[in-house]
Gaussian input, Z-matrix of N, CA and C with variables (Angstrom, degrees):
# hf/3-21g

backbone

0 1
 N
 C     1     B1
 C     2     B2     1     A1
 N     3     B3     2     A2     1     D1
 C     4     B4     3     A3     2     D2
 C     5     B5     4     A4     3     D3
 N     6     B6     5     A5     4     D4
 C     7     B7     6     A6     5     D5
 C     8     B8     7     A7     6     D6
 N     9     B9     8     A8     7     D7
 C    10    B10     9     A9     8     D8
 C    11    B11    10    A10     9     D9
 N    12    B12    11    A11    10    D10
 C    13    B13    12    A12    11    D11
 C    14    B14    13    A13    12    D12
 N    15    B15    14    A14    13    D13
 C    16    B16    15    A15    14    D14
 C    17    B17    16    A16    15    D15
 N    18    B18    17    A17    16    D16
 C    19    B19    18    A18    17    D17
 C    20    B20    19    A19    18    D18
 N    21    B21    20    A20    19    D19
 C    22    B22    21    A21    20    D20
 C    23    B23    22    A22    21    D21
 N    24    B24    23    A23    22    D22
 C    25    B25    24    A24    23    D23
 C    26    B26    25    A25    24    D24
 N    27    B27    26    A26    25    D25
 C    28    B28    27    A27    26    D26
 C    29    B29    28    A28    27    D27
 N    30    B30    29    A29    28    D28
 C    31    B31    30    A30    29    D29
 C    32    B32    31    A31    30    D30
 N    33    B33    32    A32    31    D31
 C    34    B34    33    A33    32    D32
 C    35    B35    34    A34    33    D33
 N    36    B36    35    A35    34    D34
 C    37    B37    36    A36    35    D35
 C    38    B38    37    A37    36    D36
 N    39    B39    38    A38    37    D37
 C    40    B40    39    A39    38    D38
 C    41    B41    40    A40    39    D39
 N    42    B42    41    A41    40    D40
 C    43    B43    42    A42    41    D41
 C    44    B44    43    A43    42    D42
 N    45    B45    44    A44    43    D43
 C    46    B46    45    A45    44    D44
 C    47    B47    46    A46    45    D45
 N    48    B48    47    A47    46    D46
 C    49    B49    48    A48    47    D47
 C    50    B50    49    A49    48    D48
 N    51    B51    50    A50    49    D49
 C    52    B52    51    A51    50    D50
 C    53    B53    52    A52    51    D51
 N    54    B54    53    A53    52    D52
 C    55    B55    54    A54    53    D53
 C    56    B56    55    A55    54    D54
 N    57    B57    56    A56    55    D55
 C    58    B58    57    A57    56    D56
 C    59    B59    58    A58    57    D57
 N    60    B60    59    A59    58    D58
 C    61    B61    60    A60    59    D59
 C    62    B62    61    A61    60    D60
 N    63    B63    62    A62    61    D61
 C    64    B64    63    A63    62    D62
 C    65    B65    64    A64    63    D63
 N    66    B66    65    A65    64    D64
 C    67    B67    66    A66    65    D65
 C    68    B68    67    A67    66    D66
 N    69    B69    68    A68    67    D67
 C    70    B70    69    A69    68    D68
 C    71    B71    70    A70    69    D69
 N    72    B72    71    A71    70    D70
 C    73    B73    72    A72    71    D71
 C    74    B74    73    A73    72    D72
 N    75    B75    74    A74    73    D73
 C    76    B76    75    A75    74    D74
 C    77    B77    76    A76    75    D75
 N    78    B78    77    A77    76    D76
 C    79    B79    78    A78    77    D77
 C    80    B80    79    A79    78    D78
 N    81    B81    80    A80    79    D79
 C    82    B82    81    A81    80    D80
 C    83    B83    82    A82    81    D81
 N    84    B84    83    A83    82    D82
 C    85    B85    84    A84    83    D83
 C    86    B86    85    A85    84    D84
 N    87    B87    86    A86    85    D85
 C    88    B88    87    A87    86    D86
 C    89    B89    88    A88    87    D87
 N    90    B90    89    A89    88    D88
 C    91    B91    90    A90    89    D89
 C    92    B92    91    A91    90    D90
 N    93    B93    92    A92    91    D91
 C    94    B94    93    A93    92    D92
 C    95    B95    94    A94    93    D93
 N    96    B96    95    A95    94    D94
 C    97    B97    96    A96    95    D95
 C    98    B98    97    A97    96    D96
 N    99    B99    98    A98    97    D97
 C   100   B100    99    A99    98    D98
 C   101   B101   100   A100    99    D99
 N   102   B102   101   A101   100   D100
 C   103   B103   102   A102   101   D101
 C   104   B104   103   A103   102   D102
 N   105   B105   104   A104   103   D103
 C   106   B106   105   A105   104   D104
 C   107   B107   106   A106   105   D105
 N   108   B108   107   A107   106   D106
 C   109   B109   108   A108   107   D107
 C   110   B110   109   A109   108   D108
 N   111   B111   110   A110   109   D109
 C   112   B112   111   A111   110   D110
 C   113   B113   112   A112   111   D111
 N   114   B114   113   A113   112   D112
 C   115   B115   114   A114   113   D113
 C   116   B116   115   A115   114   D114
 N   117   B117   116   A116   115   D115
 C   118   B118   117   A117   116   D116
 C   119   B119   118   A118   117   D117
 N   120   B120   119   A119   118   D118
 C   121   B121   120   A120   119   D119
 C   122   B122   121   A121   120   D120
 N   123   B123   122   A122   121   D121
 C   124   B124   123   A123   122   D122
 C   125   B125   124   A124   123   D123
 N   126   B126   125   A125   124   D124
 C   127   B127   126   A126   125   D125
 C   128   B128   127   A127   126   D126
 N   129   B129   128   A128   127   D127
 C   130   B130   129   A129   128   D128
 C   131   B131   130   A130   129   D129
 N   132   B132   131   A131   130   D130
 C   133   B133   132   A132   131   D131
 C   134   B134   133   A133   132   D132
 N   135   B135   134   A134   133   D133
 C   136   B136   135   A135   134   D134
 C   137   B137   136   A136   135   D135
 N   138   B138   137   A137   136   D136
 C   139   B139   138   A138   137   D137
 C   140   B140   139   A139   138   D138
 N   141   B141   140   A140   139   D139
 C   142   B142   141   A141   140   D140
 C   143   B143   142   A142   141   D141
 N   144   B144   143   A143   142   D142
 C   145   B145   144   A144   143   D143
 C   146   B146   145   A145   144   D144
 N   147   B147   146   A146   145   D145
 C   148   B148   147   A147   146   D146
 C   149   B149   148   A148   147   D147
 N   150   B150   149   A149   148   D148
 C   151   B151   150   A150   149   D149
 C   152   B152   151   A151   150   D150
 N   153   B153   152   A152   151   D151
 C   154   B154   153   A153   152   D152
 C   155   B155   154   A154   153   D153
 N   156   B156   155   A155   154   D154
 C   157   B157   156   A156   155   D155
 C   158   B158   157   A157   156   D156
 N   159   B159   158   A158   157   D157
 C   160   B160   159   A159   158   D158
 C   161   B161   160   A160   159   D159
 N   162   B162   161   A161   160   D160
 C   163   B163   162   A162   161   D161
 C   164   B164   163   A163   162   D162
 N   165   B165   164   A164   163   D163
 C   166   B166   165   A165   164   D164
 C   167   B167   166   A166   165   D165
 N   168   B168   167   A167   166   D166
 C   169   B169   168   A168   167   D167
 C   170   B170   169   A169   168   D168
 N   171   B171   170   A170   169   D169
 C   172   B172   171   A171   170   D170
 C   173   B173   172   A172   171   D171
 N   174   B174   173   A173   172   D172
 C   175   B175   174   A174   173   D173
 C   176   B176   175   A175   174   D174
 N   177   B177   176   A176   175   D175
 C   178   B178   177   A177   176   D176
 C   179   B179   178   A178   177   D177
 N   180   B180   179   A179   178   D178
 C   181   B181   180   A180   179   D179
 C   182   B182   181   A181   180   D180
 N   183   B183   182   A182   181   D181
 C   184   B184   183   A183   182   D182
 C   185   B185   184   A184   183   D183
 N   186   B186   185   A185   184   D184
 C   187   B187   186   A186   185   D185
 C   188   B188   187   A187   186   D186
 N   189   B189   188   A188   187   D187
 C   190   B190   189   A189   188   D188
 C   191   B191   190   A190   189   D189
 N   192   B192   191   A191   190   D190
 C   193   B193   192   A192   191   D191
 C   194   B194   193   A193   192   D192
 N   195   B195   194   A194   193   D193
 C   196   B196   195   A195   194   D194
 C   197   B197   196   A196   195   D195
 N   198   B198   197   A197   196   D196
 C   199   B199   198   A198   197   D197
 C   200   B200   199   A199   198   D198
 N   201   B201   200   A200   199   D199
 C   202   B202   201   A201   200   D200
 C   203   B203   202   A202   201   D201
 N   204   B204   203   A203   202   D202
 C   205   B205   204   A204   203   D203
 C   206   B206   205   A205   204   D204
 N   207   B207   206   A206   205   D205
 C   208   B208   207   A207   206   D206
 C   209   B209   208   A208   207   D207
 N   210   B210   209   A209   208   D208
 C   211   B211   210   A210   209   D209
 C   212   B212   211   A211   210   D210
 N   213   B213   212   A212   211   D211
 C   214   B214   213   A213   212   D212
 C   215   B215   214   A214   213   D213
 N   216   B216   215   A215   214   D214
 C   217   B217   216   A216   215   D215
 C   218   B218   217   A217   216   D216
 N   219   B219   218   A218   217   D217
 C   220   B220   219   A219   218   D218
 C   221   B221   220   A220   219   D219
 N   222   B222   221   A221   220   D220
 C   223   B223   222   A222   221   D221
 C   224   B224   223   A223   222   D222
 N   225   B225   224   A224   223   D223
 C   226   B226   225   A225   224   D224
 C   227   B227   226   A226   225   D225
 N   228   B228   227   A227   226   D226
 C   229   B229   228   A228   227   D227
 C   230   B230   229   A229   228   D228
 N   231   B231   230   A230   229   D229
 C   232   B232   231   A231   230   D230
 C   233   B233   232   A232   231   D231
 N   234   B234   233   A233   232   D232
 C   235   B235   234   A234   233   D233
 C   236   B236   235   A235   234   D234
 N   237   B237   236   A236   235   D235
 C   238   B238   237   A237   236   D236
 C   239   B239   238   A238   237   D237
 N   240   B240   239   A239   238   D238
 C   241   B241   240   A240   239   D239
 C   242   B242   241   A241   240   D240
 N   243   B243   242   A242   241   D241
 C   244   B244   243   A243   242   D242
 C   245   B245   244   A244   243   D243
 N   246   B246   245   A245   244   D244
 C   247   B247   246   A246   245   D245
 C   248   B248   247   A247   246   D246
 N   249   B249   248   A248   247   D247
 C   250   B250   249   A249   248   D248
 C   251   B251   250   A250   249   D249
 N   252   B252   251   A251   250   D250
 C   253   B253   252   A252   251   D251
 C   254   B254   253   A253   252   D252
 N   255   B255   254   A254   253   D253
 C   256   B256   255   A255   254   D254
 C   257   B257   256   A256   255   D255
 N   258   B258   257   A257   256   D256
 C   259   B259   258   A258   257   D257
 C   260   B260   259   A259   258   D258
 N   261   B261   260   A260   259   D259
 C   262   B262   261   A261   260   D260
 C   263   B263   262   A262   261   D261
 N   264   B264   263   A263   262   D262
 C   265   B265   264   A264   263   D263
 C   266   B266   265   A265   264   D264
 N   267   B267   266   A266   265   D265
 C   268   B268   267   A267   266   D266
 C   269   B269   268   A268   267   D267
 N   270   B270   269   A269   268   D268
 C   271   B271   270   A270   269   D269
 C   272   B272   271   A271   270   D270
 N   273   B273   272   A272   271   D271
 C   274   B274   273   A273   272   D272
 C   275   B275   274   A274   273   D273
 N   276   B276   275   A275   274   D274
 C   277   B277   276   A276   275   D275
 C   278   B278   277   A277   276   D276
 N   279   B279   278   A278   277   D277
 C   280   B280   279   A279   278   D278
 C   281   B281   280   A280   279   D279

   B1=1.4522
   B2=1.5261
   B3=1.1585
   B4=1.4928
   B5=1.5362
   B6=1.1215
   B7=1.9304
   B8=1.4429
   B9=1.5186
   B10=1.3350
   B11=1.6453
   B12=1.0529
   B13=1.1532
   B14=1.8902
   B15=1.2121
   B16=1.7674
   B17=1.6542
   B18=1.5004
   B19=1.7081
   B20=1.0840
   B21=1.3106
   B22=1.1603
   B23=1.5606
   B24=1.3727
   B25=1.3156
   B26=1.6150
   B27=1.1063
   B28=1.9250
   B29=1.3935
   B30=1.4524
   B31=1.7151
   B32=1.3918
   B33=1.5678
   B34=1.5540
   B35=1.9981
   B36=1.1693
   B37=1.6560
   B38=1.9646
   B39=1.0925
   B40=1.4381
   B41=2.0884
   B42=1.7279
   B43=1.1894
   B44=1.6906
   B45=1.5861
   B46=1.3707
   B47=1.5288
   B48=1.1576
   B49=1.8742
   B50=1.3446
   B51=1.4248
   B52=1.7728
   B53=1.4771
   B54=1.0003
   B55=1.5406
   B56=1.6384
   B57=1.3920
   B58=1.2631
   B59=1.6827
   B60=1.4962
   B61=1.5740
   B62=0.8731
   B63=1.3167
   B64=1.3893
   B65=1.0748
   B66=1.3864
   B67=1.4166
   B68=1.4451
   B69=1.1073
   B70=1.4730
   B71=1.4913
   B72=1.1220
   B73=1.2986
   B74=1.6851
   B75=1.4791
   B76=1.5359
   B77=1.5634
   B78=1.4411
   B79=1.2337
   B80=1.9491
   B81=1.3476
   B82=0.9996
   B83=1.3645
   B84=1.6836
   B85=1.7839
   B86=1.3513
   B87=1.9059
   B88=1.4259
   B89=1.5827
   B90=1.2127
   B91=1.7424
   B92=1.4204
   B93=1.2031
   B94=1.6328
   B95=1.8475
   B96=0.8423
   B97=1.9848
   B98=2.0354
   B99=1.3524
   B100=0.9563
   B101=1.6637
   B102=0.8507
   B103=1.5080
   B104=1.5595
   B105=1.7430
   B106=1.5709
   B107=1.4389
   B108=1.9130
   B109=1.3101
   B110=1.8869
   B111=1.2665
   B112=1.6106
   B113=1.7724
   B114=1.6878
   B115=1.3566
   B116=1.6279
   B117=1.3348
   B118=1.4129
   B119=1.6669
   B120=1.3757
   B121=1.2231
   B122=1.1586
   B123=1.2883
   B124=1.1601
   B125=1.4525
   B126=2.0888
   B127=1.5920
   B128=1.2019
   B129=1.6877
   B130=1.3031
   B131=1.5603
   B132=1.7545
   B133=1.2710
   B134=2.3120
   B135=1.3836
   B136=0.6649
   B137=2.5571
   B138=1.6215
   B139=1.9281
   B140=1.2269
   B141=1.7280
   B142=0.9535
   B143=1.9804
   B144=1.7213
   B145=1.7419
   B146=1.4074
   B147=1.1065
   B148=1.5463
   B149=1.3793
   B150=1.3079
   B151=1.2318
   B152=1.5669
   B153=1.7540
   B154=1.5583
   B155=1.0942
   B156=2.0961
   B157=1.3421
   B158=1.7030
   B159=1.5383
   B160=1.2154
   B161=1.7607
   B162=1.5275
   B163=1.1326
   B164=1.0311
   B165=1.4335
   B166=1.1346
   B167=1.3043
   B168=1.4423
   B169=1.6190
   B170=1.5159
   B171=1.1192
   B172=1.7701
   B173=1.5083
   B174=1.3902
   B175=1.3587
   B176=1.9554
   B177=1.7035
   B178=1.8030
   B179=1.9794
   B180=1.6378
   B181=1.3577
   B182=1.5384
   B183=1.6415
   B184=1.2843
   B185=1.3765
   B186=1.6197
   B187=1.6153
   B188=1.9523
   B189=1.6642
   B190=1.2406
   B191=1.6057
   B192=1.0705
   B193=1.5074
   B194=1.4555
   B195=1.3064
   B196=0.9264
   B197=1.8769
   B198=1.2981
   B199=2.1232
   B200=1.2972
   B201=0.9850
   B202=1.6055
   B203=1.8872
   B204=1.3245
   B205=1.3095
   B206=1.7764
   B207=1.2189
   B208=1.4391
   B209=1.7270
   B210=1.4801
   B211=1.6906
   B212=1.6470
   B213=1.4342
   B214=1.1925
   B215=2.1367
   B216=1.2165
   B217=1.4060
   B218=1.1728
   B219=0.9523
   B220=1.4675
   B221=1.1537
   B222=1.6172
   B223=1.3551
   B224=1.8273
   B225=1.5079
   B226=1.0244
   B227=1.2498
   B228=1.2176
   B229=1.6185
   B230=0.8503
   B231=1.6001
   B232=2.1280
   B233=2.0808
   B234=0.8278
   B235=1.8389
   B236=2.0279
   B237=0.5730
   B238=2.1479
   B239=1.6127
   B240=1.3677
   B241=1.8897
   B242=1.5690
   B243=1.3570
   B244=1.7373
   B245=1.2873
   B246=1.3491
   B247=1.2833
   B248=1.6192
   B249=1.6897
   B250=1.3090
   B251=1.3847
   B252=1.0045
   B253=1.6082
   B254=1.6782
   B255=1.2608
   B256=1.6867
   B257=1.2960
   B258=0.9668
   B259=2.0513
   B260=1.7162
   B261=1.4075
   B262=1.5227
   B263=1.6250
   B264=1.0934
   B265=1.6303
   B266=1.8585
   B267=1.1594
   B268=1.4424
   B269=1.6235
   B270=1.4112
   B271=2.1480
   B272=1.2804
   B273=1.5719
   B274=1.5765
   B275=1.9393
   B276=1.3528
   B277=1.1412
   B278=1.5807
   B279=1.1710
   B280=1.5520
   B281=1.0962
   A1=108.29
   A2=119.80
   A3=131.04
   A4=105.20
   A5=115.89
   A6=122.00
   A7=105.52
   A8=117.29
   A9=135.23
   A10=103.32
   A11=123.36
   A12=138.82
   A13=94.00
   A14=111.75
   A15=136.52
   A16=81.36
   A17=149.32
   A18=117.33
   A19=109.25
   A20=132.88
   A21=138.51
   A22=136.67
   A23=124.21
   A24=147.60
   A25=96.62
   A26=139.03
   A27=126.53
   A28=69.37
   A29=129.55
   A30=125.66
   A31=113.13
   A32=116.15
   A33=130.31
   A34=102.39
   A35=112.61
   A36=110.38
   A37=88.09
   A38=113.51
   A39=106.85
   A40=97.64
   A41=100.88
   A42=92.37
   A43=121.76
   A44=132.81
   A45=141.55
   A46=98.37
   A47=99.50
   A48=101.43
   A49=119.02
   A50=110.88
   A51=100.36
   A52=95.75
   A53=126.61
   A54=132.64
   A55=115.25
   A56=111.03
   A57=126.71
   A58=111.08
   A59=94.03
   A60=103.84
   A61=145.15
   A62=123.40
   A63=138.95
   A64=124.87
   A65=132.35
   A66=147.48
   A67=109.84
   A68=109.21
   A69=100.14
   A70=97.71
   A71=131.72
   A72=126.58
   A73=131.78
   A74=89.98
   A75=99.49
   A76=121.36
   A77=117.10
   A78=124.04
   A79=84.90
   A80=119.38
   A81=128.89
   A82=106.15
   A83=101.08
   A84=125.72
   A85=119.29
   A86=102.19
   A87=115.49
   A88=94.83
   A89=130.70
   A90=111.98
   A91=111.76
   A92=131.10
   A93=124.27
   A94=94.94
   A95=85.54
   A96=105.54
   A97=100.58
   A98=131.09
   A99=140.10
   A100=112.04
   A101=143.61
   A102=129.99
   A103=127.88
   A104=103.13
   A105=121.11
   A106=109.80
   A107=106.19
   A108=111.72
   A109=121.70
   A110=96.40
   A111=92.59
   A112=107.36
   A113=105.40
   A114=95.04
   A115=121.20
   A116=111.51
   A117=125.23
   A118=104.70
   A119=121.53
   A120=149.97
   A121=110.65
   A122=131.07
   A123=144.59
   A124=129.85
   A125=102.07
   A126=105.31
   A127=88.90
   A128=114.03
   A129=131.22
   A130=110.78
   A131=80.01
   A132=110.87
   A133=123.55
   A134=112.05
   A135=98.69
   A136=91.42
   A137=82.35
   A138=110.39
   A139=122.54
   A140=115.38
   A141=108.32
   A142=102.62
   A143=103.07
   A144=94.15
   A145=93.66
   A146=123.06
   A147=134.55
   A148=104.85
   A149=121.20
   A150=139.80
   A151=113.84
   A152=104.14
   A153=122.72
   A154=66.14
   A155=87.04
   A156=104.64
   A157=100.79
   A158=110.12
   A159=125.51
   A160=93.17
   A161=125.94
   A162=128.91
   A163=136.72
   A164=151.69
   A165=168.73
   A166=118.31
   A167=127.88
   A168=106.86
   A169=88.55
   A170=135.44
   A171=149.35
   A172=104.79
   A173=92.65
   A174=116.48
   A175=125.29
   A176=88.10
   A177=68.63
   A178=70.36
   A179=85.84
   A180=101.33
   A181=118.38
   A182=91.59
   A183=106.83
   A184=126.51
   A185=136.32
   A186=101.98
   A187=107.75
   A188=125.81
   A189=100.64
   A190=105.19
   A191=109.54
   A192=110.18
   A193=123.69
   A194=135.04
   A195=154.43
   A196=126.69
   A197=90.10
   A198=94.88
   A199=110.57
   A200=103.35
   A201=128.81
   A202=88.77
   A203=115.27
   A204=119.90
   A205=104.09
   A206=131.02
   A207=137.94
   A208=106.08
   A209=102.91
   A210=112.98
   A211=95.94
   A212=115.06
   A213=119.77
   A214=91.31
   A215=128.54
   A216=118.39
   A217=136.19
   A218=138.71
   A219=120.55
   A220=123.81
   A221=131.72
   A222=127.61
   A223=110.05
   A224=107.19
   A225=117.02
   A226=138.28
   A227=134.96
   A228=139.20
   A229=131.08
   A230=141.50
   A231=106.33
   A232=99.46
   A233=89.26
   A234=88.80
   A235=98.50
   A236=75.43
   A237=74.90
   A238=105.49
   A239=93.93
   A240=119.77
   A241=91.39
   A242=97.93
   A243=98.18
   A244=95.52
   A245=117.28
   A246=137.11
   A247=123.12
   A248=96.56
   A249=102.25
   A250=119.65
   A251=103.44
   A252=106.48
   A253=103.10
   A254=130.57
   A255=149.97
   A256=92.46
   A257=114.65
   A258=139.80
   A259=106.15
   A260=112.62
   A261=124.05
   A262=111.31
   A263=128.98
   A264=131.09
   A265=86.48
   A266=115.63
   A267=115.75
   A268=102.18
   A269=122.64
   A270=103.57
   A271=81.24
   A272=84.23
   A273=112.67
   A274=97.70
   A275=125.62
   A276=115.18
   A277=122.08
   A278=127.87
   A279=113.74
   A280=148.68
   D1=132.52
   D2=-175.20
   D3=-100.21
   D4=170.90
   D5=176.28
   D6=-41.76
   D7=-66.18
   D8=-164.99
   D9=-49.02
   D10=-50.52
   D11=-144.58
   D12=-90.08
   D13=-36.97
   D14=-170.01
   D15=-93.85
   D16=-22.88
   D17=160.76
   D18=-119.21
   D19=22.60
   D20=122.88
   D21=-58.81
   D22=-24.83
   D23=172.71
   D24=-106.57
   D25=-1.20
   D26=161.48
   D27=-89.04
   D28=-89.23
   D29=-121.18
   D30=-57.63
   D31=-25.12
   D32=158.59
   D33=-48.24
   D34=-56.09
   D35=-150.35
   D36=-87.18
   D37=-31.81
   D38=-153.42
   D39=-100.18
   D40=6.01
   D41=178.40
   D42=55.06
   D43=34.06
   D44=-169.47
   D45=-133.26
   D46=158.84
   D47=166.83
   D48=-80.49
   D49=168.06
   D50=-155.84
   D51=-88.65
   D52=-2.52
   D53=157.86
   D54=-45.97
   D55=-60.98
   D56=-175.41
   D57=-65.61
   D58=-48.86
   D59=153.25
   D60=-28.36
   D61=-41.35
   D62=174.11
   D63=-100.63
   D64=-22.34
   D65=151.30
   D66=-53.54
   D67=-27.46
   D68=-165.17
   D69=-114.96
   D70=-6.31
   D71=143.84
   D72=-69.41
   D73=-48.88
   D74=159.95
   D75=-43.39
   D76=-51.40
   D77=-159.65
   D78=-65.68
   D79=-55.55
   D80=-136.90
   D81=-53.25
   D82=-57.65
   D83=156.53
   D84=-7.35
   D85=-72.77
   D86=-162.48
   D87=-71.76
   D88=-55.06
   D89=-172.06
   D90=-65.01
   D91=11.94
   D92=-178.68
   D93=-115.12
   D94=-25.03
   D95=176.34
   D96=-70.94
   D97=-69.83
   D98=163.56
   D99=-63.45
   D100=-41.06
   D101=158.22
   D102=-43.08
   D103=-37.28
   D104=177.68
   D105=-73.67
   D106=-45.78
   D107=177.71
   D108=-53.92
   D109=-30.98
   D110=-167.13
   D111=-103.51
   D112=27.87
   D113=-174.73
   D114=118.98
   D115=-65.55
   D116=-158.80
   D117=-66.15
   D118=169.65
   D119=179.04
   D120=-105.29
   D121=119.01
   D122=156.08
   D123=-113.87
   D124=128.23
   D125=-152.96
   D126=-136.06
   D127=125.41
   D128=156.70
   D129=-121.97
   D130=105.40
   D131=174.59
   D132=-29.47
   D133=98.73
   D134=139.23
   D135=98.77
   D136=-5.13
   D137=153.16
   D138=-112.23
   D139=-44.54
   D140=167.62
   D141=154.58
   D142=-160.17
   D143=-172.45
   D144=-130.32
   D145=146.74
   D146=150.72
   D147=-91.01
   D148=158.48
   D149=178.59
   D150=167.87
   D151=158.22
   D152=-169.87
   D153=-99.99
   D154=143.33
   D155=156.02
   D156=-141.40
   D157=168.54
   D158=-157.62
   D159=-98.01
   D160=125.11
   D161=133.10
   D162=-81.76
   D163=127.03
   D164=98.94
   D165=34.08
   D166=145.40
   D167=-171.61
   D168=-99.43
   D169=167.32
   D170=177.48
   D171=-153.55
   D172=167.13
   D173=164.28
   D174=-100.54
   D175=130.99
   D176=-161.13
   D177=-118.45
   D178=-165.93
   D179=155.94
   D180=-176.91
   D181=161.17
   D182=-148.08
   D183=-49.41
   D184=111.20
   D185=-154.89
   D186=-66.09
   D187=-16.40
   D188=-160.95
   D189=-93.79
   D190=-16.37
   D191=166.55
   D192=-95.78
   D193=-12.72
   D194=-106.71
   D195=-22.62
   D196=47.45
   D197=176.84
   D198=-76.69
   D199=158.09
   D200=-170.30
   D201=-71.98
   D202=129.80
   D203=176.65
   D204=-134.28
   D205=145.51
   D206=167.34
   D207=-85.83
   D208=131.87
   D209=-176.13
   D210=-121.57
   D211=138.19
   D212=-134.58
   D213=-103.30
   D214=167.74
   D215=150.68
   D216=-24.63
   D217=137.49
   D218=145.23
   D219=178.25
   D220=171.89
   D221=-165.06
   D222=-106.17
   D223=131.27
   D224=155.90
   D225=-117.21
   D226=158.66
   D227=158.14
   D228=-22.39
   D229=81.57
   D230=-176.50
   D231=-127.27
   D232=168.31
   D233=-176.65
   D234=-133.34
   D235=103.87
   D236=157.73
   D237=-94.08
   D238=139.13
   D239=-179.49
   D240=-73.64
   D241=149.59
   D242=174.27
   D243=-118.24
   D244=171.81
   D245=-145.96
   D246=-46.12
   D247=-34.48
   D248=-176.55
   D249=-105.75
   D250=0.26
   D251=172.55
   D252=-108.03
   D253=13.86
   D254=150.45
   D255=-72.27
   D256=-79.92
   D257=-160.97
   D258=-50.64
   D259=-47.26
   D260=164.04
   D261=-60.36
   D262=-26.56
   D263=-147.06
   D264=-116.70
   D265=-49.77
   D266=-169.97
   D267=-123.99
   D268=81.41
   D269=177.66
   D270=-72.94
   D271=154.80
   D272=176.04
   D273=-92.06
   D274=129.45
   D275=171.28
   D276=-106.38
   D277=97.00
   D278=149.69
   D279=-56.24

């Protein structure tokens, strides 16, 4: 599923035009986008968490030459699913 297709499926459920749809997805994006950027954690209860996380510096290497190269710190993006959107994606069956 692509964007279009993801405010096309709100403006269906939320009954709005896909105008409104998308604005309000958009908006939603960019403050979880700038919340991650400046640090903070962001938790919706029960989808899941955004959060910066810290990489480690390592040693990689290059795949076309293959030399030993140094890869530096740094912070990336990661989100963990929370419980129920695990439970939706995988039921556990007994």
């Amino acid at each position: 599923m692509n964007k279009g297709e993801l405010v096309d499926a709100i403006a269906d459920k939320a009954s709005v035009t896909k105008k409104q749809a998308d604005a309000v997805l958009t908006a939603a994006l960019e403050t979880i986008i700038e919340a991650v950027s400046s640090g903070d954690k962001v938790t919706l209860v029960g989808f899941g968490s955004f959060e910066p996380r810290e990489r480690k510096a390592r040693e990689g290497r290059n795949p076309k030459t293959g030399d030993k190269m140094d890869i530096p710190a740094t912070k990336v993006p990661a989100f963990s699913a929370g419980k129920l959107f695990r439970e939706k994606v995988s039921p556990d069956k007994d």
